[in-house]
N, CA, C and O atoms as a CHARMM CRD file, in Angstrom:
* protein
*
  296
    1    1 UNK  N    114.78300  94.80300  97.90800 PROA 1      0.00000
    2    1 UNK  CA   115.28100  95.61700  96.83800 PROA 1      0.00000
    3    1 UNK  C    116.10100  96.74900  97.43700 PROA 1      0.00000
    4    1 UNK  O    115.74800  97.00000  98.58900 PROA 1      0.00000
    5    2 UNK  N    117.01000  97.43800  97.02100 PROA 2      0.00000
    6    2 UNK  CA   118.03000  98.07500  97.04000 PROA 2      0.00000
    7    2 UNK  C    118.19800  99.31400  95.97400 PROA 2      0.00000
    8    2 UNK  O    118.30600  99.08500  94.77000 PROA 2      0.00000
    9    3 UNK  N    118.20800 100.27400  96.36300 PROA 3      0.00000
   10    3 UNK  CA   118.80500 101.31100  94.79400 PROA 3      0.00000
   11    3 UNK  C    120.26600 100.94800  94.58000 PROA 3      0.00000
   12    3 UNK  O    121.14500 100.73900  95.41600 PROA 3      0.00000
   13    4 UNK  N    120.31100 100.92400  93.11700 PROA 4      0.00000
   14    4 UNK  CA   121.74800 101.25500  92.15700 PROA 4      0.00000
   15    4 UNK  C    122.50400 102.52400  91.84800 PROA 4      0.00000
   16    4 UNK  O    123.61900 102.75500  91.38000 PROA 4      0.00000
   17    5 UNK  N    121.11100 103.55000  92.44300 PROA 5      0.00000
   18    5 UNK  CA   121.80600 104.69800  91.62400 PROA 5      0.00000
   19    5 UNK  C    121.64300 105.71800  92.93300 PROA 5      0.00000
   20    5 UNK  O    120.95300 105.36100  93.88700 PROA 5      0.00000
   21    6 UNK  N    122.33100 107.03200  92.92300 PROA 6      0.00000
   22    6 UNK  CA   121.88300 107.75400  94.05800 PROA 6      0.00000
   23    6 UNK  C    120.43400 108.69100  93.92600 PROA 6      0.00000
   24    6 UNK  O    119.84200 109.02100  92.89800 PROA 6      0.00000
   25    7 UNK  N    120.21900 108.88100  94.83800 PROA 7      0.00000
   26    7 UNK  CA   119.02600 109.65000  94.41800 PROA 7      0.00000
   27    7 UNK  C    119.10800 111.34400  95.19700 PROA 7      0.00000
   28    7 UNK  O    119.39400 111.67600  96.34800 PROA 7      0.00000
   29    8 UNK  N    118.77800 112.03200  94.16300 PROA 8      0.00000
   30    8 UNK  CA   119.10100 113.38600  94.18400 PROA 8      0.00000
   31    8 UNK  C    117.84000 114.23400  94.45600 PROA 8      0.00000
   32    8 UNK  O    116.73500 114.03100  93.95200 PROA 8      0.00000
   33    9 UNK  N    118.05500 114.88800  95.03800 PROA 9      0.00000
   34    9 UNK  CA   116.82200 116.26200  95.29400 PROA 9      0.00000
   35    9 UNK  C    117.56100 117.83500  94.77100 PROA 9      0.00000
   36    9 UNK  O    118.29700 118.55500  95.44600 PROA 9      0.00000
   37   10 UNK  N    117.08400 118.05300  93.36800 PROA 10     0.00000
   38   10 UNK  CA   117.59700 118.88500  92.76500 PROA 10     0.00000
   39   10 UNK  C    119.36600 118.56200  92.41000 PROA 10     0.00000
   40   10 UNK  O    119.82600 117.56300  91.85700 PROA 10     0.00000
   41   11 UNK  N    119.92500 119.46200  92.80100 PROA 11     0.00000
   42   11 UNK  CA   121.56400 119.24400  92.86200 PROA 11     0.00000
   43   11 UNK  C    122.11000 118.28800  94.08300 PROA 11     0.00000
   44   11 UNK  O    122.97300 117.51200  93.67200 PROA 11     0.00000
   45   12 UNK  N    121.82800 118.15900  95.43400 PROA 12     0.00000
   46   12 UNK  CA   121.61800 117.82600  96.33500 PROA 12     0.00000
   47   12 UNK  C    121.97100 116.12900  96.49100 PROA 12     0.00000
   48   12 UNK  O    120.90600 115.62700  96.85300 PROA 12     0.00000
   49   13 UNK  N    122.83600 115.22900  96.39100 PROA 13     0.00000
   50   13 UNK  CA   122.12700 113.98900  96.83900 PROA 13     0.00000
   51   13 UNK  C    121.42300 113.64700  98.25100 PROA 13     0.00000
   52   13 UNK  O    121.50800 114.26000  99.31500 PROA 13     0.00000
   53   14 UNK  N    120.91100 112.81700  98.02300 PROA 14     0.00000
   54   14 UNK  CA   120.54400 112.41700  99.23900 PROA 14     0.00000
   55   14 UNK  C    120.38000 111.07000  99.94800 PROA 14     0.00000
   56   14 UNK  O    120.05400 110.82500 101.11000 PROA 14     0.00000
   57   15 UNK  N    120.71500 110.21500  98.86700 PROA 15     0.00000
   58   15 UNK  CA   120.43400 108.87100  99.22100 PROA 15     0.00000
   59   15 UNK  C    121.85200 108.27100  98.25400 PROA 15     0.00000
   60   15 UNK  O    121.71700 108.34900  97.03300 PROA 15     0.00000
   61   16 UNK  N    123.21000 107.67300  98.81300 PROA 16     0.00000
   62   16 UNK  CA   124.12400 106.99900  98.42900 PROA 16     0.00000
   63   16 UNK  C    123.22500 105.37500  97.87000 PROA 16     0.00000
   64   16 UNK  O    122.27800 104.79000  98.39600 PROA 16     0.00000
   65   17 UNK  N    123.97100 105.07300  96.70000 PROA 17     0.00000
   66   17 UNK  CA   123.43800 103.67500  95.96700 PROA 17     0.00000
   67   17 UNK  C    123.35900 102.91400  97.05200 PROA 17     0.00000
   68   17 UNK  O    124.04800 103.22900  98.02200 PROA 17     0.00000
   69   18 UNK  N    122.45500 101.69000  97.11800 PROA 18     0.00000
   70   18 UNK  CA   122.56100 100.99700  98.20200 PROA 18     0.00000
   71   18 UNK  C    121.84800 101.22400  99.76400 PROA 18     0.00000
   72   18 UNK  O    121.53400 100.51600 100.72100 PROA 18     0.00000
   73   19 UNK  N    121.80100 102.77500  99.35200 PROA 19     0.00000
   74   19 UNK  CA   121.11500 102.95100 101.21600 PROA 19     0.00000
   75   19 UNK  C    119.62800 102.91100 101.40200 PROA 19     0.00000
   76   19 UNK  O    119.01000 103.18800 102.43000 PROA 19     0.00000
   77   20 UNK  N    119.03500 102.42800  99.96400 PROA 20     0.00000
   78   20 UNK  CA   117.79600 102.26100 100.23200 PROA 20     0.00000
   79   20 UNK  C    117.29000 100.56900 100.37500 PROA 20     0.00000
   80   20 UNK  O    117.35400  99.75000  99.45800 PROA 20     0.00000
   81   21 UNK  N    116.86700 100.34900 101.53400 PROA 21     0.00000
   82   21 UNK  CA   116.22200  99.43300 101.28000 PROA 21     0.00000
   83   21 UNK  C    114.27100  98.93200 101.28400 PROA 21     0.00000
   84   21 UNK  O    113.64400  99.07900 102.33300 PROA 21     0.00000
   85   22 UNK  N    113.75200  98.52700 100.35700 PROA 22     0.00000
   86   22 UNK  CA   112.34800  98.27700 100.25700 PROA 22     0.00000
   87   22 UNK  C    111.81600  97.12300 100.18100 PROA 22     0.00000
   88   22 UNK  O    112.21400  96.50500  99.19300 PROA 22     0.00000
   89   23 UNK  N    110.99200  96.50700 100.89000 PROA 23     0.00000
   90   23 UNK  CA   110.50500  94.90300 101.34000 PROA 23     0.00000
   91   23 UNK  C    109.13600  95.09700 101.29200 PROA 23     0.00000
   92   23 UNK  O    108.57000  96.11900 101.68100 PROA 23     0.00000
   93   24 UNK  N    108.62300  94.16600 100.84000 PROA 24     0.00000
   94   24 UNK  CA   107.38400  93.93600 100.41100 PROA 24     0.00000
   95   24 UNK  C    107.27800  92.76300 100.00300 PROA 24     0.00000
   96   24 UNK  O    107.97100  92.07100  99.25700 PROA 24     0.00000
   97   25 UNK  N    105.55000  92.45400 101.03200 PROA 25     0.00000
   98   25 UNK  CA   105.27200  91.05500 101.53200 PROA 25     0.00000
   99   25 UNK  C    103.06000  90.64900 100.68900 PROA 25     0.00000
  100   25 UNK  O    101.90700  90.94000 101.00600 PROA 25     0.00000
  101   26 UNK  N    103.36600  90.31800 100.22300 PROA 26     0.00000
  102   26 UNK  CA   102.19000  90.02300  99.98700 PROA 26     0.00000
  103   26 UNK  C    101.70200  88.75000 100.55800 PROA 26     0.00000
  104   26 UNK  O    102.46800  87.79100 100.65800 PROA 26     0.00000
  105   27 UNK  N    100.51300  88.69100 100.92300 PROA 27     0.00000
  106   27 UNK  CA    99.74200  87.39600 101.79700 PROA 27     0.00000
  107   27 UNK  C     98.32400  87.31000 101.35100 PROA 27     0.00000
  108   27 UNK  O     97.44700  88.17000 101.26300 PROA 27     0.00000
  109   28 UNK  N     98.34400  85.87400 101.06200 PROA 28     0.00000
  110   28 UNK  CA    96.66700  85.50800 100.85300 PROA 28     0.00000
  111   28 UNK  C     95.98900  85.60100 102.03600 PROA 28     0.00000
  112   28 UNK  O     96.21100  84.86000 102.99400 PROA 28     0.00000
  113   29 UNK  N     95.04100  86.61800 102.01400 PROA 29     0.00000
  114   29 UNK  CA    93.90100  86.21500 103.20700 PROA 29     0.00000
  115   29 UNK  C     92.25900  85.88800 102.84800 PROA 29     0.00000
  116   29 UNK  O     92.02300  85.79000 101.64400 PROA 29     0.00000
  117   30 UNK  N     91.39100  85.75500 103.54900 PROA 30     0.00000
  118   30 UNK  CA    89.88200  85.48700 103.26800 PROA 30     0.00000
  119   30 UNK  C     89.67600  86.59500 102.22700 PROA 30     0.00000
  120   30 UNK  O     89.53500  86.25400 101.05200 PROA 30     0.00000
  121   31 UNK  N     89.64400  88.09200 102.61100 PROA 31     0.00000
  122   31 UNK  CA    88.96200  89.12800 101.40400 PROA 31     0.00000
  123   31 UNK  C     89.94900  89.52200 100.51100 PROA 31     0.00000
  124   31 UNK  O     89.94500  90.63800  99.99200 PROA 31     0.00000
  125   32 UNK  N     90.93500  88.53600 100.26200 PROA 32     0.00000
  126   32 UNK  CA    91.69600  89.01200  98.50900 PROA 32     0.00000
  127   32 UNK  C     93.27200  88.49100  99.57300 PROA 32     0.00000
  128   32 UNK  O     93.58100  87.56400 100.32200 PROA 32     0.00000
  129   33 UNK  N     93.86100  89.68200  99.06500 PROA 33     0.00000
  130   33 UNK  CA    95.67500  89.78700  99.03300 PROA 33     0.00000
  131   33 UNK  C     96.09200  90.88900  99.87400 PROA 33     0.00000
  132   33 UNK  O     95.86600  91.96200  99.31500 PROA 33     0.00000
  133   34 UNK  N     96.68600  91.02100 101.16100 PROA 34     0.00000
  134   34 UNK  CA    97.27000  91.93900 101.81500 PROA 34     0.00000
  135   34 UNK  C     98.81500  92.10200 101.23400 PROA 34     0.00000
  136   34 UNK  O     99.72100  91.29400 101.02700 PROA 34     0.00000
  137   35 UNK  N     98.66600  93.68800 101.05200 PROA 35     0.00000
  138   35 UNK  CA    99.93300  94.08100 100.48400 PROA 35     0.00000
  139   35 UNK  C    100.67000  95.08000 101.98100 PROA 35     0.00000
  140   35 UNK  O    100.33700  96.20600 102.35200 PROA 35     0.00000
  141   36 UNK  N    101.51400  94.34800 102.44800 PROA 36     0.00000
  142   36 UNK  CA   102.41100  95.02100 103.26500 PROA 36     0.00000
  143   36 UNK  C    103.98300  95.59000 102.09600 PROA 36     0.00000
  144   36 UNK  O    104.40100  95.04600 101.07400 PROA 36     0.00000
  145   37 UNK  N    104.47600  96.81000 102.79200 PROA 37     0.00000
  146   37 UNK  CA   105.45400  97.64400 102.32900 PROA 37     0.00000
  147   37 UNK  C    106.27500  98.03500 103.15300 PROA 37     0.00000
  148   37 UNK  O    105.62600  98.59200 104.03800 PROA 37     0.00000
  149   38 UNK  N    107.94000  98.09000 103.51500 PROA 38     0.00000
  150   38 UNK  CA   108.27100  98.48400 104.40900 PROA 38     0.00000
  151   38 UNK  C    109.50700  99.33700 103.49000 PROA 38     0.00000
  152   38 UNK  O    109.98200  98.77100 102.50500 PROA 38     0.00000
  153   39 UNK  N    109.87700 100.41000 103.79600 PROA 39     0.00000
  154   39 UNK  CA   111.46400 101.23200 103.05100 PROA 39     0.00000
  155   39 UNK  C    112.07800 101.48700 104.63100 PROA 39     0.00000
  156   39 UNK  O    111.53400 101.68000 105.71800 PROA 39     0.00000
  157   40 UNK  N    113.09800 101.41400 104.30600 PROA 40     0.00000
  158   40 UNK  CA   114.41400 101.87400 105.35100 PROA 40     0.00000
  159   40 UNK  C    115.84200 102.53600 104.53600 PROA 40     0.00000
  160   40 UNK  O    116.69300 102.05300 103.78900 PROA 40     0.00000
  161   41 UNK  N    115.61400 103.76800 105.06700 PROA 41     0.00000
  162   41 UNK  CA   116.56400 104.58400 104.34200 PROA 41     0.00000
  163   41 UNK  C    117.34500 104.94700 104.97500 PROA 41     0.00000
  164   41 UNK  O    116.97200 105.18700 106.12300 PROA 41     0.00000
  165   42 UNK  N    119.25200 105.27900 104.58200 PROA 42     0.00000
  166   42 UNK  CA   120.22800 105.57000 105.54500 PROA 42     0.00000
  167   42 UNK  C    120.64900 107.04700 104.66400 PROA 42     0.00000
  168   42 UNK  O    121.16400 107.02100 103.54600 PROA 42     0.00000
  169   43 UNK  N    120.30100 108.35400 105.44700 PROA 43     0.00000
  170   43 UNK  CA   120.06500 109.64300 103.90700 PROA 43     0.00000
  171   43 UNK  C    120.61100 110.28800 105.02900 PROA 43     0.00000
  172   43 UNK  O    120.60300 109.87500 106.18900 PROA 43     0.00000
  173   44 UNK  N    121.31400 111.83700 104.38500 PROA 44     0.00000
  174   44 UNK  CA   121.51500 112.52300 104.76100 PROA 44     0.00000
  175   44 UNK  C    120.20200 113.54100 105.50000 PROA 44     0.00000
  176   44 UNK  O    119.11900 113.60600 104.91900 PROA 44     0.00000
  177   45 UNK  N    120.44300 114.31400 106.83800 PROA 45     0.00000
  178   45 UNK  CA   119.24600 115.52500 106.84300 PROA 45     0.00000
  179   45 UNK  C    119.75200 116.41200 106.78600 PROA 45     0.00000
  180   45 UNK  O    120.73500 116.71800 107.46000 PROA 45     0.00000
  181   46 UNK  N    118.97100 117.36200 105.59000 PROA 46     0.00000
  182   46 UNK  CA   118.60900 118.25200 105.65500 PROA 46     0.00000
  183   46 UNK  C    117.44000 119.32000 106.20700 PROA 46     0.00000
  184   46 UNK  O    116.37200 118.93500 105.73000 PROA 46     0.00000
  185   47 UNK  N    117.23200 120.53000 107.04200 PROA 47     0.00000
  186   47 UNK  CA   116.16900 121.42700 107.56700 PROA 47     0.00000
  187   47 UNK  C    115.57400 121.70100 106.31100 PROA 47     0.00000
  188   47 UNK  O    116.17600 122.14500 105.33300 PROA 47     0.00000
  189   48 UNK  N    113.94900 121.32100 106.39800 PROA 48     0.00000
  190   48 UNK  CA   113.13300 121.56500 105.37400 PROA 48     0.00000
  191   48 UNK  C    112.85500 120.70800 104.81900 PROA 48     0.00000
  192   48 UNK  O    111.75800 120.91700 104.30100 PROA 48     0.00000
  193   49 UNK  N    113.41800 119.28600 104.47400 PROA 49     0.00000
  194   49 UNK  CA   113.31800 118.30200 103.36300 PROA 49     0.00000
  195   49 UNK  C    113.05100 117.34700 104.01500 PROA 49     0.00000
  196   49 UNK  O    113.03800 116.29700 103.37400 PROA 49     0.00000
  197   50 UNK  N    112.86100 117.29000 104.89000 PROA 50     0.00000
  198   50 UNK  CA   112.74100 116.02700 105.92600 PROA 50     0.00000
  199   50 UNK  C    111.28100 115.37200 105.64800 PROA 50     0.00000
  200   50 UNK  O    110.92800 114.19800 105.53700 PROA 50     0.00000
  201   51 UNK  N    110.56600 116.61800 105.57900 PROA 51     0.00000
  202   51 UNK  CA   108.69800 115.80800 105.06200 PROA 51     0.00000
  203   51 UNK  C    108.47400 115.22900 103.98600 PROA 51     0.00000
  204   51 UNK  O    107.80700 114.20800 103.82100 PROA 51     0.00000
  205   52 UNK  N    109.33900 116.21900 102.75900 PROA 52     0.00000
  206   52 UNK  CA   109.48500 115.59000 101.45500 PROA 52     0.00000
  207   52 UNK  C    110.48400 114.16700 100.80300 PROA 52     0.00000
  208   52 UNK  O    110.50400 113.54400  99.74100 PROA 52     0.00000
  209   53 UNK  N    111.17600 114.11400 101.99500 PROA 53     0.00000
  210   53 UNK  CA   111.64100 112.92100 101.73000 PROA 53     0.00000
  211   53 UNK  C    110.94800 111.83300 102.49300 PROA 53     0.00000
  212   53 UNK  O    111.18100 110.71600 102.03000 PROA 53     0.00000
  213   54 UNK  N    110.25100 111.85700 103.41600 PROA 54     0.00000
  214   54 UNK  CA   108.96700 110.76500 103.96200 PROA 54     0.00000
  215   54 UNK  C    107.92900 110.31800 102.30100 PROA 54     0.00000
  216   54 UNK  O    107.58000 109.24200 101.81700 PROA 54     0.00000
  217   55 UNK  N    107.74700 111.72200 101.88900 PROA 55     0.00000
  218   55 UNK  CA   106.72600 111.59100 100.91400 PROA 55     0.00000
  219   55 UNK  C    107.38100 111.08300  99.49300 PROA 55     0.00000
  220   55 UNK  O    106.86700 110.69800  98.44200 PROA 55     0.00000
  221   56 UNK  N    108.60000 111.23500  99.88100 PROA 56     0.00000
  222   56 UNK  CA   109.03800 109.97000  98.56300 PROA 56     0.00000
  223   56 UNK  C    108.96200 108.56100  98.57600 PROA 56     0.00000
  224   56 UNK  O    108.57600 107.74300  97.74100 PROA 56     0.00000
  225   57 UNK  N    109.65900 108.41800 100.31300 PROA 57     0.00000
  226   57 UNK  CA   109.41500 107.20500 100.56300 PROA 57     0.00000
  227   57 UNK  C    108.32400 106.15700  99.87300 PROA 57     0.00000
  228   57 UNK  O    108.41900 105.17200  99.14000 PROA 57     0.00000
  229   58 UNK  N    107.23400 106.89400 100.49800 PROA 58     0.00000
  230   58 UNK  CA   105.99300 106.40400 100.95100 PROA 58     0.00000
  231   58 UNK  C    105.52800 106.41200  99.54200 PROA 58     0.00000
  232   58 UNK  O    104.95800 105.34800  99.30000 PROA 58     0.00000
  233   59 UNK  N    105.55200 107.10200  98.66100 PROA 59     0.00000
  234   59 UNK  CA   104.82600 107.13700  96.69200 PROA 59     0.00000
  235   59 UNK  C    105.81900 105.64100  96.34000 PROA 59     0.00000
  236   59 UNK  O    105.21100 104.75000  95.74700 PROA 59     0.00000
  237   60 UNK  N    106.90500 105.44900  96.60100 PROA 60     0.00000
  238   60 UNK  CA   107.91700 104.51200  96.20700 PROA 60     0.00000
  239   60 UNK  C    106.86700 103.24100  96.53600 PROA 60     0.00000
  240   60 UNK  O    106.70600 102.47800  95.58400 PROA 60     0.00000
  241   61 UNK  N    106.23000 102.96400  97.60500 PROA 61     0.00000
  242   61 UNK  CA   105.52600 101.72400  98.15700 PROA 61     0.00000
  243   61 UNK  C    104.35300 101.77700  97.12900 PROA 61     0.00000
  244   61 UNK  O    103.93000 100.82700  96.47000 PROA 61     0.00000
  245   62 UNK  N    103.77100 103.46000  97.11200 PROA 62     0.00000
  246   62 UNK  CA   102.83700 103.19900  96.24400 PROA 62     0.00000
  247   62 UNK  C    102.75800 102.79400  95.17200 PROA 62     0.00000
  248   62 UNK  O    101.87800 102.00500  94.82600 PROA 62     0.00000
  249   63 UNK  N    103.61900 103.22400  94.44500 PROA 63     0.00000
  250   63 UNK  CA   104.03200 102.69300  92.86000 PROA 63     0.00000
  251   63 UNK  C    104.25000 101.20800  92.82200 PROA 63     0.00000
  252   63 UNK  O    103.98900 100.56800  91.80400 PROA 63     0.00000
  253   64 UNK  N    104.91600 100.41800  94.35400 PROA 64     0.00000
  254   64 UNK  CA   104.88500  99.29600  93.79700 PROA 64     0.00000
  255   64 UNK  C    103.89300  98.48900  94.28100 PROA 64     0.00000
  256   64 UNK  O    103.99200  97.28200  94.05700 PROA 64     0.00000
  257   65 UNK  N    102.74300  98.99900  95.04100 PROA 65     0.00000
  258   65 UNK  CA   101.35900  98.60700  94.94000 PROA 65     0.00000
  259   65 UNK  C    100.47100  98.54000  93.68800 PROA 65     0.00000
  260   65 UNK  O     99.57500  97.76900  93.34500 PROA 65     0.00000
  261   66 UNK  N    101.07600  99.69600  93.08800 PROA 66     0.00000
  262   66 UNK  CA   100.31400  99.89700  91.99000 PROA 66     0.00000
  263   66 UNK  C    100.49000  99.10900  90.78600 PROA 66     0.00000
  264   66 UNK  O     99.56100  98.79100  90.04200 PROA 66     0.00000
  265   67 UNK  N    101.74400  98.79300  90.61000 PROA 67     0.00000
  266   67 UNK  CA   102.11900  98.10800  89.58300 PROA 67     0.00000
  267   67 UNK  C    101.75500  97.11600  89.83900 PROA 67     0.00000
  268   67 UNK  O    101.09200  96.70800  88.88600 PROA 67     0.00000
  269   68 UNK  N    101.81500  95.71200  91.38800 PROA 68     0.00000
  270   68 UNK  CA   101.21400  94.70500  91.54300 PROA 68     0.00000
  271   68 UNK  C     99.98300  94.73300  90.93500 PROA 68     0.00000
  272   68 UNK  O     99.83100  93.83100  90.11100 PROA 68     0.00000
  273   69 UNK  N     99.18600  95.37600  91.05900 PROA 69     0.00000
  274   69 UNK  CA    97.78200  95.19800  91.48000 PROA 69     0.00000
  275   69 UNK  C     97.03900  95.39000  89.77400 PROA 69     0.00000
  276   69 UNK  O     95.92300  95.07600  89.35900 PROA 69     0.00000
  277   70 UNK  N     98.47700  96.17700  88.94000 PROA 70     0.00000
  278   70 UNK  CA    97.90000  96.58200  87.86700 PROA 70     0.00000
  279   70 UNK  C     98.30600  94.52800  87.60700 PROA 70     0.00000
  280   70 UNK  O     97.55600  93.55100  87.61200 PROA 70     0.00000
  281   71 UNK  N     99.81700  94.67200  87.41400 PROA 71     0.00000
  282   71 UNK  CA    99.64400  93.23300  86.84300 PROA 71     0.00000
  283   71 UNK  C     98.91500  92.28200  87.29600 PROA 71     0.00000
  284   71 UNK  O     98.64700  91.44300  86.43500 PROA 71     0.00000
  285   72 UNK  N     98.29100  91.99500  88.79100 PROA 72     0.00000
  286   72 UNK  CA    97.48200  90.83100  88.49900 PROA 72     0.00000
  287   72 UNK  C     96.21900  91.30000  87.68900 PROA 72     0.00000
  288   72 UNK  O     95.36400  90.41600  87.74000 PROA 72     0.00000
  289   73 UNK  N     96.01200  91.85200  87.32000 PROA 73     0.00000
  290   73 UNK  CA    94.42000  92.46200  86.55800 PROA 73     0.00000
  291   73 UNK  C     94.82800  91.63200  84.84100 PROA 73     0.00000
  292   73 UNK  O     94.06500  90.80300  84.34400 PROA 73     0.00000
  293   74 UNK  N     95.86400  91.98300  84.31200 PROA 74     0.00000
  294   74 UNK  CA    96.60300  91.75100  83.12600 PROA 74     0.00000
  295   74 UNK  C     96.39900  89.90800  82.94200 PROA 74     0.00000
  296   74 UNK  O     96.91900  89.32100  81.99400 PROA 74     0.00000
């Protein structure tokens, strides 16, 4: 998966359409379903924003853990 749109921090962009990429691998094993997640981002740095943009990253994987896990329940 890929973004369409840019993604902004306040006024700020920071991520051109396209420079995100997110892969995610799910695998049957013995105790259920391993959910692997990987993002690779090509962003501008900024001093200061550098942690908060890890921590977007990383909620981005979560959300789409979350949503898996909600739909197989469904």
């Amino acid at each position: 998966m890929s973004n369409e749109t840019p993604m902004k921090y306040k006024f700020i962009r920071m991520v051109n359409p396209g420079d995100i990429s997110i892969n995610v691998k799910v695998r049957k094993v013995d105790e259920g379903l391993l959910f692997y997640g990987v993002t690779g981002v090509h962003t501008f740095s900024f001093l200061g924003l550098e942690r908060a943009k890890k921590e977007s990253f990383y909620n981005r994987i979560k959300a789409l853990y979350g949503w898996f896990t909600n739909s197989l329940q469904k």
